[in-house]
N, C-alpha and C positions, 0 to 999 in steps of 0.2 A: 725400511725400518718399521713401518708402519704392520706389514705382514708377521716381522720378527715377533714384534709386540704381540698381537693378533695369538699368534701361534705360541708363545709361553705362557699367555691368557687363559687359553683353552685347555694346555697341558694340565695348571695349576687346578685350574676347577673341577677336573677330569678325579685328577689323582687327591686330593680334598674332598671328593663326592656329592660334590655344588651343583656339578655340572646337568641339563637336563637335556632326556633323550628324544627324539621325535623321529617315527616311522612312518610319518604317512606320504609314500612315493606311490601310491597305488595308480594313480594317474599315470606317471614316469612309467611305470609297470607297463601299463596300457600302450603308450606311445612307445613304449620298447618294443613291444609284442606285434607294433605296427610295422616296426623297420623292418626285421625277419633275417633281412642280412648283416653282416657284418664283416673287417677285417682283423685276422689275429693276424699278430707280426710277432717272432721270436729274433732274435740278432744280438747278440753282444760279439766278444773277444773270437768267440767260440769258431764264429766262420773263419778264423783263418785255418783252423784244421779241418774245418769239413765233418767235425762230428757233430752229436746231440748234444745240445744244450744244457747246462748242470748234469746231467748222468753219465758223461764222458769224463766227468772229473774224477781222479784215482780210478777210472778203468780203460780207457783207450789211453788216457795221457796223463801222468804222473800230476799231482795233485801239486805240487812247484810250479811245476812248465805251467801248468793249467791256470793258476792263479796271477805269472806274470805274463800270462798272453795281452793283457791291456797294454801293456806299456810297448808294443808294434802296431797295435790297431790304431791307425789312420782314417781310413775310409775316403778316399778322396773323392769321391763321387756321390758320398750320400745328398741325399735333397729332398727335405719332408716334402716339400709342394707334390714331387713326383711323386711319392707312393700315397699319397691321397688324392691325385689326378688320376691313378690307378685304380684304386679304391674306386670314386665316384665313376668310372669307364665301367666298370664291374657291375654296377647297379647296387652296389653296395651302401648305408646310411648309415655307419659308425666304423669306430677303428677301438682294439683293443691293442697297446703296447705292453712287451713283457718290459717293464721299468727294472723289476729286479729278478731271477730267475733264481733257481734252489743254490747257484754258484755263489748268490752274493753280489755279484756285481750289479752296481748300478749306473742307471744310463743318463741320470739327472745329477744336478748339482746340488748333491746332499748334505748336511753339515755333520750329519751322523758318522760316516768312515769315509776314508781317504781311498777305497777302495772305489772310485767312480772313474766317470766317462771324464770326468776334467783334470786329472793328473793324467790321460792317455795322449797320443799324440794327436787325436781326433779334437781334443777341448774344445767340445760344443755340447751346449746340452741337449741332446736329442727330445726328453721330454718335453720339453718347453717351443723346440722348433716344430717339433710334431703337432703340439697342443696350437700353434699357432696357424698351421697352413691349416688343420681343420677348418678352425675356429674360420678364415678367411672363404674357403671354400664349400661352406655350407654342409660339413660332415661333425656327429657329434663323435666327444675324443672322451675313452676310457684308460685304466691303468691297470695293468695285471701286477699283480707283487704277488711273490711267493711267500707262504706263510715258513715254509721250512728255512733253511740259511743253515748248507752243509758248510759254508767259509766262516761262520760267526763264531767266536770260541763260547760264547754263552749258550747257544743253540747245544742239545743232548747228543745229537746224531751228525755224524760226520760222512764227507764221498767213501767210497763210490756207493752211491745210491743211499745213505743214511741207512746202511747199515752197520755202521763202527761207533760202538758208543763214546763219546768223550768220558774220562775218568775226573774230570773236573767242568761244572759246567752251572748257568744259571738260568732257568729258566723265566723267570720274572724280571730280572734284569733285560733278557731278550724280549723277552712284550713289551716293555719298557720300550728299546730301541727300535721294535717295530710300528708302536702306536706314534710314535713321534717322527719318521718315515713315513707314513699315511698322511699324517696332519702334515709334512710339507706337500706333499703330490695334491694333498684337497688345496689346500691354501695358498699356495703357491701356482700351479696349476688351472684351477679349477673353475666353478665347478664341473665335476667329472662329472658321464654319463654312466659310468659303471667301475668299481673298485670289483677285480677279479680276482681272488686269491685262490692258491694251491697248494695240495699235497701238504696236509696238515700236519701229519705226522704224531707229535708231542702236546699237541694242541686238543683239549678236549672237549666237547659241546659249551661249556660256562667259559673257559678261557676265550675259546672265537666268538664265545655272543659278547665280551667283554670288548672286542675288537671291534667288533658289528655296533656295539652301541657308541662306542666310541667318533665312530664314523660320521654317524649319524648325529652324533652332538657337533660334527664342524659340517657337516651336510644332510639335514634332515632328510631329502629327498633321492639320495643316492641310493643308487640299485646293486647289490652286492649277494656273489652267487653262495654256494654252499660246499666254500673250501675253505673254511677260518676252523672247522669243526663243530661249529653251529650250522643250525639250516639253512639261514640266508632268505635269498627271496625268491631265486631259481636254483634248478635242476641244473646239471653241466654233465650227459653222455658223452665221452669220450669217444675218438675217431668210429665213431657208428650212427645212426638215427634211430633219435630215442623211438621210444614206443608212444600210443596216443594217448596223450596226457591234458585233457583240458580243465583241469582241478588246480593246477602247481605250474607256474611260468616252468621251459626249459630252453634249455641251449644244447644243440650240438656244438660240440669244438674237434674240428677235421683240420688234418694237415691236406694241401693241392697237390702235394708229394708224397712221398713215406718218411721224412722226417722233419720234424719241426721246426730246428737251425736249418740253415742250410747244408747241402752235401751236392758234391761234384757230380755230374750226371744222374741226377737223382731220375725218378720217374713219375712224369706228372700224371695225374688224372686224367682221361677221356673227356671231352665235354658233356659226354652224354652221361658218365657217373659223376661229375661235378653238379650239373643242372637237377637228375635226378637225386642228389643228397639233397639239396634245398629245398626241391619240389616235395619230398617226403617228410623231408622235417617241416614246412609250413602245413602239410598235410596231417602231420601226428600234434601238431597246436605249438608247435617248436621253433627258435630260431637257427640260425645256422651261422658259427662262428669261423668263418674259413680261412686259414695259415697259410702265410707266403714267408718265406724265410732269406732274408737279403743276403746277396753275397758278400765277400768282405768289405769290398769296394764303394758298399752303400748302396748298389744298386738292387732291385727285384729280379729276379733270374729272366729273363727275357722270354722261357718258352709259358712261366707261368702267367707273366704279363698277357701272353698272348691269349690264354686259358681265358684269364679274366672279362678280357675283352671281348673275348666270344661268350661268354655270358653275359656281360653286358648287353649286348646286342640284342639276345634273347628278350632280357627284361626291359627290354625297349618295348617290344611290342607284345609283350605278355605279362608284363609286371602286377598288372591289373587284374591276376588271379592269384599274388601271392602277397603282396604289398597290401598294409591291412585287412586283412582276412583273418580267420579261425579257422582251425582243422575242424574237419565234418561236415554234416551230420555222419557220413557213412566211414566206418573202421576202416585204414591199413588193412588193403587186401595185396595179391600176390602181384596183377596189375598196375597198381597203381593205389592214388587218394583220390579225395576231396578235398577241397576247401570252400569257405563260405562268406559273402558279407552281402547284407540287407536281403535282398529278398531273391540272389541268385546262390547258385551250388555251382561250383566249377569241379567236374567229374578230369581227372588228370591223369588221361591212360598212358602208362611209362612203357610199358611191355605187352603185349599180346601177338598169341601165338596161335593162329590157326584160320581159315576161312568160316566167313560169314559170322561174325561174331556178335554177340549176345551178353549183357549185362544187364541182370533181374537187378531191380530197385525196391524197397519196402515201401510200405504206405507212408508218406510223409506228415499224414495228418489234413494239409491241406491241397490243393488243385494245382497241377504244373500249367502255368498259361503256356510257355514255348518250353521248347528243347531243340539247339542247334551245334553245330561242330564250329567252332570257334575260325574254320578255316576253309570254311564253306564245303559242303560231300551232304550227301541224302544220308538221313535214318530215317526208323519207324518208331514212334513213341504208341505201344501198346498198353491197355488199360489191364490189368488182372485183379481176381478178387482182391487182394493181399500185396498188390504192390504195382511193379510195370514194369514191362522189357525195354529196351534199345538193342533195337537190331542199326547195323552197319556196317559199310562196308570194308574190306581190310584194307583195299586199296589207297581208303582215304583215311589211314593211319601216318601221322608225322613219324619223323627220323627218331626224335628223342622225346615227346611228349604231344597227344592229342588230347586236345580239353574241347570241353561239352559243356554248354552251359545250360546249365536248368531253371528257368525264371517264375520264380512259385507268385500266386496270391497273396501270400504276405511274408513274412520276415522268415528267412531258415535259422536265424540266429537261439532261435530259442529250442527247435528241433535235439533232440535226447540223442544222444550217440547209436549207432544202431550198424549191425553187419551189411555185407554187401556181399554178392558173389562173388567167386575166385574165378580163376583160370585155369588153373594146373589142380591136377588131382595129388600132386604133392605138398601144397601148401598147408602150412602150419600141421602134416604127420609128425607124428614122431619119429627118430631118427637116436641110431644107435651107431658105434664105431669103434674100430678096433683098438682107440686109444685117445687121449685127451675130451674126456665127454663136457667138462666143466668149463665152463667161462672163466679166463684170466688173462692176462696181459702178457704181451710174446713180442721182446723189442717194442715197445709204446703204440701195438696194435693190438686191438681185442679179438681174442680166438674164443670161439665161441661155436659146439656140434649145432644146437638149432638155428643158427644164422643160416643153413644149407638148405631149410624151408620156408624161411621167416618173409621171402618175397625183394629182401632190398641184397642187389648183390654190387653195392659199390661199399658196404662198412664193414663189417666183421664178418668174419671166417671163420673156419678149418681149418685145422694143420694139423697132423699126427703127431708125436712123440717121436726124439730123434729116434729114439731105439727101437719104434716101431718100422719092421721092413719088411709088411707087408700089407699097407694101411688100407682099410676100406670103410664104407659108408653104408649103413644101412637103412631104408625106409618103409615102413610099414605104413599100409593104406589103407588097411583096418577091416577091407576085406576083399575080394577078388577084382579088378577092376581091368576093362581094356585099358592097353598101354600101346599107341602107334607112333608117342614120337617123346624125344626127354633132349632138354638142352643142358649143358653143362658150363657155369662160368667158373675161372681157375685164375688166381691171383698170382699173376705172374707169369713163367712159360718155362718150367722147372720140368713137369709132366714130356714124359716121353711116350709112355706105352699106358694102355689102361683099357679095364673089362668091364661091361654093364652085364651083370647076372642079376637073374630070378630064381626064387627058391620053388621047387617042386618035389613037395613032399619032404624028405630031410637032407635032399641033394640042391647044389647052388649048381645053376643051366648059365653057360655064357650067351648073353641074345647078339652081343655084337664087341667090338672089338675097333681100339683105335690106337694114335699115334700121339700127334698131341693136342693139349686145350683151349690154350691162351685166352685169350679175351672170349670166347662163346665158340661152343663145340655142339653140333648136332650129329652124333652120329647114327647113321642109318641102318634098320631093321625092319623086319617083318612085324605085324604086329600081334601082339600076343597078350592073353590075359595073366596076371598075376599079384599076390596082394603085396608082397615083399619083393624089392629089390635092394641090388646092389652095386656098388663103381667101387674095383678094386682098383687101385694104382700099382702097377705092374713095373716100371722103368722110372726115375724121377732123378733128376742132375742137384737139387738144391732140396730146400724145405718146401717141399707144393702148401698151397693152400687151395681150397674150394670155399670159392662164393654161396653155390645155391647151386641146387639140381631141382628143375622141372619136367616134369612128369605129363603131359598128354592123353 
């Protein structure tokens, strides 16, 4: 009763204009930005089809069927304790739950619509059990809500995807039932670690700062990202690694599969591109929000489970170069990052290709007392005018990540962002193709031409145009360059046939010629100079995509 009270307190003051605002979470910020990881969890009704969550409504499955799918969902096996036993196995230090998704449904015991998880056969309030095995096992517990609600009749936009306008509809009335939504999940709930909202839609910068401060009038210190249509307090890249940002908290948010709910035999991530998302987003000053999507049954899919844990294990004995730290001093190169805290640099080589290997360093301003490999193997720490090498051996490169730690004279924290050498003579060229040059969203993955140099090949892609059938990639290296060797990663295993050409003069020369790509393709040639190339895709069974091409 007391909460009830509480919470029509807060409404009345709110909507009276009594009420006062307080932003200062910048600490929270702080302690956010220490965690680095995190778990997202997508799950309602929706897993017992197997499709995507809210965006399968009115397109895979009739907007009826879609809406009475609660009333079968059981889950007889769900169990918060497990999936934040999972969580913490992960090396994970919060959990984000979608509480309400674009569909409407919610998965707490709301007084708002009858459209919840406790008129379902399941009636249990997952937000609340969730919020509880946290709370118990030392993990902080967040709340995603969607800001859009294609199910609400007052909401403008309706499935599939809001694109159908309602012809009668209230927008105010809907902030209304949203802000009071919030205020159960703070109050009821709380306090949260993080209120995550999405896909704004109708919502415009003053309407979501009206939500934001609202927020904030029942939780000063709550951290809330920049999907109300307001700024918020972070960033949120979507299934990629943002870029280096040490100005503006961010977040990646990646699914461990290719979609969000769950789906039947879906395909999990590699260890080595799950470890490397995190290792790049701690390294570009980011966190990394990462998606498990339960089956119907309540449980976590058992091979992602398995994912986790082998990450876990990682951050057991490496944690200690992502876990409170900062991206830098030195820029996302094609390699690898950095990361930093007090007065060490942890250099975190993901990929290198070739013998005897070399990374030039800039002058850091002060004196490197040590330089060693985290995992014991010989370098050479050389002094140059203008900066320093490490030589090494390639021998004593790890499977999925070699870190180097650099122990300075005094603090790197304060050190100015600043480049680093590359590896591949392809990195960061420009790059043209025969079709889809622009960045956009393809099935809830970002397709994106410059992702094919940008160095990170577990986030966005490639992908041509259905109607392109005869897609190819081109890169220019700005001016004649020996080429002995080029790797190729390919999102998926669609590629059957396919040509590496160079241009000579106004003619395109085939250098070599393959089958297929899958996960990393090197195929072998002669070596040859030239400034332009090209990978034509010649046979292809599905939608290919292409990760990244490097160049030697």
């Amino acid at each position: 009763m007391k909460r009830i009270l509480s919470l029509l307190v807060l409404i009345t003051l709110w909507f009276s204009g009594t009420g006062q605002t307080a932003t200062n979470n910048k600490q929270k910020l702080e302690e956010w930005k220490d965690a680095r990881f995190g778990m997202f969890i997508h799950w309602g009704p929706v897993a017992l089809k197997g499709t995507e969550i809210g965006w399968s409504r009115g397109r895979e499955i009739p907007v009826e069927e879609y809406d009475n799918l609660y009333k079968k969902f059981d889950a007889p096996n769900f169990d918060a304790n497990s999936w934040v036993s999972v969580a913490k196995a992960a090396g994970m230090k919060y959990i984000i739950l979608t509480t309400k998704h674009h569909d409407g449904f919610c998965l707490w015991n709301t007084r708002q619509t009858e459209f919840n998880i406790m008129n379902s056969p399941l009636h249990r309030d997952v937000v609340k059990e969730l919020a509880e095995a946290c709370k118990k096992q030392g993990l902080a517990f967040g709340t995603y809500y969607s800001t859009t609600d294609w199910h609400h009749p007052n909401f403008p936009l309706t499935s599939p995807g809001g694109t159908v306008s309602r012809p009668v509809y209230d927008l105010d009335a809907y902030t209304t039932y949203l802000k009071k939504q919030v205020a159960e999940l703070l109050l009821n709930y709380g306090p949260l670690y993080v209120l995550w909202f999405d896909v704004p839609q109708r919502f415009d910068a003053i309407r979501g700062q009206s939500v934001i401060d609202f927020a904030h009038t029942l939780q000063p210190d709550i951290i809330i990202n920049n999907r109300t249509g307001a700024k918020g307090d972070f960033d949120t890249p979507e299934q990629r690694v943002g870029g280096f940002q040490i100005d503006r908290p961010w977040e990646t948010c990646m699914t461990i599969a290719s979609q969000w709910a769950w789906k039947p035999n879906d395909d999990v991530k590699s260890l080595e591109q799950c470890l490397q998302s995190l290792i790049r987003s701690a390294g570009g000053d980011g966190n990394l929000l990462f998606n498990v999507g339960p089956k119907p049954d309540g449980q976590i899919e058992p091979l992602q489970v398995e994912r986790l844990k082998e990450m876990g294990l990682w951050l057991q004995k490496y944690g200690y170069s992502i876990y409170g730290t900062r991206g830098g001093p030195f820029k996302p190169t094609d390699w690898g990052v950095s990361t930093r805290k007090g007065s060490t640099i942890y250099l975190h080589i993901l990929k290198w290709t070739g013998n005897n290997p070399k990374i030039t360093i800039p002058d850091l301003g002060q004196e490197i007392k040590s330089c060693r490999m985290a995992d014991g193997g010989k370098l050479k720490l050389t002094k140059l005018e203008n900066g320093y090498t490490i030589e090494f051996s390639a021998k004593d490169l790890q499977p999925v990540n070699t870190i180097m730690e650099i122990e300075l004279t005094g603090s790197a924290m304060g050190i100015k962002p600043m480049e680093i050498s590359s590896n591949s003579l392809s990195y960061s060229k420009p790059v043209t193709a025969s079709s889809n040059p622009k960045g956009h969203w393809s099935n809830h993955q970002w397709v994106e031409l410059s992702a094919v140099t940008n160095g990170d090949w577990s986030g966005a892609f490639w992908e041509p145009e259905e109607k392109d059938s005869n897609p190819w990639i081109e890169i220019d290296l700005g001016k004649p360059q020996k080429i002995a060797q080029a790797i190729i990663y390919e999102r998926g295993t669609v590629v059957k046939s396919f040509e590496l050409q160079y241009q000579e003069g106004e003619a395109w020369k085939t250098i070599t010629k393959g089958t297929t790509i899958g996960a990393k393709a090197e195929p072998k040639f002669s070596k040859f100079t030239a400034q332009k190339i090209r990978l034509v895709l010649k046979e292809f069974s599905g939608a290919p995509g292409i990760y990244e091409i490097v160049l030697l």
